[in-house]
C-alpha positions in Angstrom: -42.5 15.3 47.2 -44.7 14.5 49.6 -48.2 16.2 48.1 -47.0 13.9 45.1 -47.6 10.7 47.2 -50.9 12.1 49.0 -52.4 12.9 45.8 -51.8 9.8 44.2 -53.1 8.1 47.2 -56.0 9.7 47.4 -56.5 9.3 43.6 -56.2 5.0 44.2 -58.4 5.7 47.2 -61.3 7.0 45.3 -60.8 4.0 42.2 -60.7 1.1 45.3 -64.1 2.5 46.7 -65.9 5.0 44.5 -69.6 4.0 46.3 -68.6 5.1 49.8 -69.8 8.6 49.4 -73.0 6.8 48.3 -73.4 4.9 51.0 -72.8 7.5 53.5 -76.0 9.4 52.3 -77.8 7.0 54.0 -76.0 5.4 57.2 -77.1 6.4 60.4 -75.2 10.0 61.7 -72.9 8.0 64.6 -71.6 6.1 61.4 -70.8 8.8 59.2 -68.5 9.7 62.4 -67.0 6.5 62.6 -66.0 6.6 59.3 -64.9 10.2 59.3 -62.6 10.0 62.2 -60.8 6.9 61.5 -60.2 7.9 57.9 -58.6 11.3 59.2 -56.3 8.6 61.4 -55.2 6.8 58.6 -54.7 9.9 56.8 -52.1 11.3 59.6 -50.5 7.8 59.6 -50.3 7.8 56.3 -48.8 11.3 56.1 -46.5 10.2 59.1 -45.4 7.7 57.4 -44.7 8.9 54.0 -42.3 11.9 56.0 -40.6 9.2 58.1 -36.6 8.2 57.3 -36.2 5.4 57.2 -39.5 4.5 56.5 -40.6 1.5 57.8 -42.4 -1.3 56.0 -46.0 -1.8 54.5 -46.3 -4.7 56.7 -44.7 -2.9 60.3 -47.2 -0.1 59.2 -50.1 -3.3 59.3 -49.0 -4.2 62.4 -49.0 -0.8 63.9 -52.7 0.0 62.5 -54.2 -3.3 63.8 -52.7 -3.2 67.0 -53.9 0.7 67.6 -57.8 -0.3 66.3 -57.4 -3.4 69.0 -56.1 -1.3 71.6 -59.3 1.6 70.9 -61.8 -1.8 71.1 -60.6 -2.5 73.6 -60.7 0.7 75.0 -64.2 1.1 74.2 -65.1 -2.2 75.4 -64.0 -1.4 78.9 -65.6 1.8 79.0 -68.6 0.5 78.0 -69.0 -1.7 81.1 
């Protein structure tokens, strides 16, 4: 059940933004981590999510994602002074 979702994801993922293996070819190495790590995040949340009962909302699953990308700028922000 849930390799049914996760392939079908990853299927829409690579119609919604078939030029980012393109662009990675040429971004400088800290961004190709960047992008890396937070798209295994949203992978595990994903996955998380699709597992979870009851599963919450499109919109509480927003919420959560925004509020843990402030909380790492901010994060980051404070270490970096």
């Amino acid at each position: 059940m849930i390799e049914g979702h996760i392939i079908v994801i990853f299927q829409q993922r690579k119609l919604v933004q078939p030029e980012i293996p393109q662009q990675l070819e040429n971004a400088p190495p800290v961004s190709k981590y960047a992008f890396y790590f937070t798209a295994g995040g949203l992978w595990n949340t994903m996955v998380h999510w699709i597992k979870e009962e009851p599963r919450r909302t499109p919109k509480e699953m927003t919420d959560y994602i925004l509020i843990t990308f402030k909380e790492i700028g901010n994060a980051v922000y404070e270490h970096a002074l």
